[in-house]
VOGU-3710 file (C-alpha; in Angstrom, 3 decimals, decimal comma):
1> xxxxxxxxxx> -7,349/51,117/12,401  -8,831/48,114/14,521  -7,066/44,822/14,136  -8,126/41,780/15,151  -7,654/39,239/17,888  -6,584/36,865/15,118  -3,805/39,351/13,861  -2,658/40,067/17,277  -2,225/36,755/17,772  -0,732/35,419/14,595
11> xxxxxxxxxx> 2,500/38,612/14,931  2,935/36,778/18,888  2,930/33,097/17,631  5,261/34,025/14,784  7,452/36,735/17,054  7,718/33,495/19,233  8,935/31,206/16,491  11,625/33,479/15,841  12,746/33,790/19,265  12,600/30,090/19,839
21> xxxxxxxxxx> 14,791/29,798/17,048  17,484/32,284/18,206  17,589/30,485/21,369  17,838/27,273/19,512  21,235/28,585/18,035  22,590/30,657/20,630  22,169/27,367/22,433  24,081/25,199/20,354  26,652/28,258/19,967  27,155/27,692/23,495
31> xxxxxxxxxx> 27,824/24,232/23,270  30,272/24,477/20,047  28,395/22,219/17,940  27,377/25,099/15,125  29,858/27,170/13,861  30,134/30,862/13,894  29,018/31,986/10,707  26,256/29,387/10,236  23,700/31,682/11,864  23,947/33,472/8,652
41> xxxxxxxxxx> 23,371/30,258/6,329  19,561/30,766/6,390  17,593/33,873/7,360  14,837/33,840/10,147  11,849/34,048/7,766  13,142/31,062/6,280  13,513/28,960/9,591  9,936/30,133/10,698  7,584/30,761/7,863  4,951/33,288/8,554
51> xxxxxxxxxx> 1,393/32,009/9,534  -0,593/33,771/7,250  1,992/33,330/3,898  1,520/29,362/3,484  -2,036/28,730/4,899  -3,164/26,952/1,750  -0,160/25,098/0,735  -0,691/22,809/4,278  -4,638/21,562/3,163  -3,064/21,633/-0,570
61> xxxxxxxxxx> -0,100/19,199/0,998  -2,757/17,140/3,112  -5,380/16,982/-0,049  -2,143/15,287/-1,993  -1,194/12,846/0,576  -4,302/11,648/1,223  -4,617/11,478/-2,583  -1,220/9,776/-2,623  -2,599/7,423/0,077  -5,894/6,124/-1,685
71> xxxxxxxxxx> -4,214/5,497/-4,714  -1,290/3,150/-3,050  -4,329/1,291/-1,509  -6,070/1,460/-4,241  -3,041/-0,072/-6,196  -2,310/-2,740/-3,988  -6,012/-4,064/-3,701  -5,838/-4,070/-7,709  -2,427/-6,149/-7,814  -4,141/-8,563/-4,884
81> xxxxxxxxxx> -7,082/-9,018/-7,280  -4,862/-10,320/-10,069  -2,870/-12,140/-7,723  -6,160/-14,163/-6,445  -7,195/-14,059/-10,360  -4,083/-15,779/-11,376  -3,935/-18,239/-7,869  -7,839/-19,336/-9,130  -6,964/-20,247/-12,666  -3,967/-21,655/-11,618
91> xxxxxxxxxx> -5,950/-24,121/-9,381  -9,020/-24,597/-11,984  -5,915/-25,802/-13,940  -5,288/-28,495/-11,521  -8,713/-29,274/-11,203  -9,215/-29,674/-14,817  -5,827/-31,846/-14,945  -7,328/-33,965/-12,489  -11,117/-34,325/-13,563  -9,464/-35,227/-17,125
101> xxxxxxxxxx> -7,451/-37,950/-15,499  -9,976/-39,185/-13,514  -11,909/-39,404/-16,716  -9,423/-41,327/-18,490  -9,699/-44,096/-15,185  -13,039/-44,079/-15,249  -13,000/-45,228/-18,842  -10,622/-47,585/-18,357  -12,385/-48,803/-15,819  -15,447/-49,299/-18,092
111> xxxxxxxxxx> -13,365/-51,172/-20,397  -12,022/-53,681/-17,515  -15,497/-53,968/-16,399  -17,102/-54,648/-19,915  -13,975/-57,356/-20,378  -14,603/-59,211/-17,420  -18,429/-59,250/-17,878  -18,050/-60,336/-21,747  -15,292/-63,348/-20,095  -18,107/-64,103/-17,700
121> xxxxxxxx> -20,390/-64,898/-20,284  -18,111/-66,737/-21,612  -17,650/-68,890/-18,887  -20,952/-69,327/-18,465  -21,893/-70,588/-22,053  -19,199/-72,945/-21,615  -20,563/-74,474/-18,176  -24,111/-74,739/-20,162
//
């Protein structure tokens, strides 16, 4: 049958991983950093999956780290809300404290006044 220039292509990109990957070892061979027998620990179709085998799984992995992504961000922009939340009732707590204890002066303050005026009369009546 016909095949087409998408198969052809696909066998010489994978036929290419596999020979990268026996150079890769017969490299390291050479340079007695792998062992012997640990060419046989994993097979070739393991080392280089096949192009057409796992084409979904990579926009199924990108979907769900994306996903993954959003919902960190999404996460942290919730716990920065209640953090600002918390920081502005924690400061309409101060100003509260301090609008009650200004309060408190200002009546006090009322008092001192309406003494001195009251002693002022006073004072005055006696002159007269």
């Amino acid at each position: 049958m016909t095949h087409s220039f998408q198969d052809t292509g696909s066998c010489g990109i994978h036929e290419d991983g596999k020979l990268y990957v026996v150079d890769s070892i017969n490299d390291l061979n050479k340079l007695n950093l792998c062992p012997a027998g640990s060419q046989q620990l994993f097979p070739l179709e393991e080392k280089v999956p096949g192009l057409g085998t796992n084409s979904g799984n990579g926009s199924r992995s990108l979907f769900f780290v994306g996903l993954l992504i959003v919902l960190i961000v999404s996460l942290a922009l919730v716990f920065f809300v209640i953090f600002l939340i918390i920081q502005t009732g924690n400061k309409m707590e101060d100003v509260s404290r301090r609008l009650a204890a200004e309060g408190k002066d200002i009546d006090e303050l009322k008092k001192i006044n309406s003494m001195i005026v009251k002693r002022l009369n006073q004072l005055d009546s006696e002159q007269n």
